[in-house]
Steps between C-alpha positions, in 0.01 A plus 500: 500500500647858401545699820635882471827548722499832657836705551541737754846745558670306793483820836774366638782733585749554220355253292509586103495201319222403258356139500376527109655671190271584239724252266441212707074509498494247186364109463395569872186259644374774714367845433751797679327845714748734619477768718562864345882589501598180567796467254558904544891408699606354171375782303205241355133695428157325569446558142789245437367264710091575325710419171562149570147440640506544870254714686610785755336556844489690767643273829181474651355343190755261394411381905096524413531350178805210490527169726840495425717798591874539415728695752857489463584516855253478795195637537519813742261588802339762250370238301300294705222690505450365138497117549262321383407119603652265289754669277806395469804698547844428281851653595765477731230459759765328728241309717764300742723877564401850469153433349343280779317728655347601221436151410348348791306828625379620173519207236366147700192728659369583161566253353806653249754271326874573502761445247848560597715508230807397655793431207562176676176364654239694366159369668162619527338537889113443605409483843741289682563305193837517253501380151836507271442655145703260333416576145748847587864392454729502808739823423228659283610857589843498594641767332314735745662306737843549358416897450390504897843350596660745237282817626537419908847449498583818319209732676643370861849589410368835350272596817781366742784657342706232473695451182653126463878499427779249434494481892161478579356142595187362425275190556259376271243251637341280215539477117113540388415747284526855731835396640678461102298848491708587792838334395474741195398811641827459747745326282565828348657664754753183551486426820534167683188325501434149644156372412359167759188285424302328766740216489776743597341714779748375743783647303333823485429551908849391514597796328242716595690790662728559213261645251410877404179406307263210548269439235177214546349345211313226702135479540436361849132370498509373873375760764738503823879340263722808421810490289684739696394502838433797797868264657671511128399911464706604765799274367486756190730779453325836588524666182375163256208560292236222488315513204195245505422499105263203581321757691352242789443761777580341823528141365866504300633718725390542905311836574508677154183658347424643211662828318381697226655694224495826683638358798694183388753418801387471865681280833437241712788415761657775366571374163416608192256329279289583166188271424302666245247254353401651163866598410488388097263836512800719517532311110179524453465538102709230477373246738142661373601340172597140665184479706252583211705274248466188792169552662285525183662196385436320829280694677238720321430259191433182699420645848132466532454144351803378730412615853123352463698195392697479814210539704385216364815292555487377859820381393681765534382608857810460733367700850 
């Protein structure tokens, strides 16, 4: 059954990138809304977008008028007032971090579906139930998660002041996709850089007084497990620089929160850390590009069809 996808410009702070170029609305299953101005960061008019077919809305109609609305990153508080029983609500909804809140207080009461579309494990949430989406390729996306390793680690040295030379340590953790964007953002500046996988932990907290910068490319899924602990902070030097370009506030590394593009770089124990969790948007006409390219191939042409199919695959329920 055709459903209409609604867009809506992502309100969270700093954010500029656009989910859908007009190029990319072609062969799609589903009609497209979006909400007036939506590709306006990218220099894009509605008209473009009424060229190729889609409608354009005001926000509170695409949320009166389409089960299934697109946001980029979460939903924010201003938003909620428009919610509507059983939509559905695709993104970076992040239902097991910084979106569970919004998840179990605004989505299981009425009755909303979730998609998170995580590069790795992207999986769509309705009431206490979890379903994979395993039609969507595992890595799907990951050249926004090369440009957020790219963009972090550059913006954090930036805001902290801190320009890497032929003397200046650093860690890597992990060899995914934003800690290669990482490697390359540093490797520039030629300094020493060690780079330690989960196998190889032990080497790094070994060594982990000697470095200047710390960067963390590790998601850590599991509430209450750090990688560097509250005990392993105050074994840093005072001046390092952790950057968390995983961005898991609080769970990769113990007591950090959030920053945002005006204020990137804030302590805990008196160390330094930047965890900025829509990063790529700092690139944000060229991961715009990547995310429209991926999504409408796995996302907006197939989207409808697939999560009604998952609900129907007891299958795939695994909590």
């Amino acid at each position: 059954m055709k459903k209409t996808i609604g867009f809506i410009k992502p309100n969270y702070p700093g954010e500029k990138r656009v989910a859908i170029l007009p190029q990319d609305i072609k062969d799609l299953e589903n009609d497209i809304a979006i909400e007036g101005g939506f590709g306006l960061e990218m220099g894009i008019p509605d008209q473009d977008y009424l060229d190729k077919g889609a409608q354009v809305m005001s926000r509170a109609d695409i949320f009166a008028k389409c089960d299934y609305i697109f946001s980029l990153k979460l939903l924010q508080p201003s938003d909620y007032q428009y919610l509507r029983k059983g939509q559905t609500i695709i993104g970076w909804t992040h239902p097991y971090g910084s979106g569970r809140p919004f998840y179990e207080n605004e989505c299981i009461p009425r009755d909303i579906k979730v998609v998170d579309l995580d590069n790795i494990t992207p999986r769509l949430f309705y009431h206490h139930h979890v379903y994979d989406l395993d039609y969507i390729p595992r890595n799907f996306i990951y050249q926004n998660s090369v440009i957020a390793g790219f963009s972090s680690t550059y913006h954090a040295l930036m805001a902290y002041g801190k320009m890497p030379t032929h003397s200046t340590k650093i860690a890597i953790l992990s060899s995914g996709n934003v800690s290669q964007g990482a490697f390359k953002a540093v490797s520039a500046f030629n300094p020493t850089i060690r780079m330690f996988y989960r196998k190889t932990m032990n080497e790094f907290y070994a060594t982990i007084s000697e470095y200047d910068v710390i960067i963390n490319g590790i998601q850590v899924d599991q509430p209450g497990i750090n990688i560097i602990s509250k005990d392993q902070l105050a074994m840093l030097k005072k001046s390092c620089l952790i950057i968390d370009a995983a961005a898991h506030q609080g769970r990769a590394i113990y007591g950090t929160k959030f920053t945002y593009i005006d204020a990137p770089i804030a302590y805990t124990e008196g160390i330094a850390y930047y965890c900025l969790s829509n990063s790529p948007s700092l690139f944000y006409k060229t991961a715009s590009i990547e995310i429209s390219k991926a999504f409408s191939k796995y996302i907006y042409q197939p989207s409808v069809s697939h999560i009604l199919a998952c609900l129907d695959k007891a299958g795939h329920l695994y909590e």
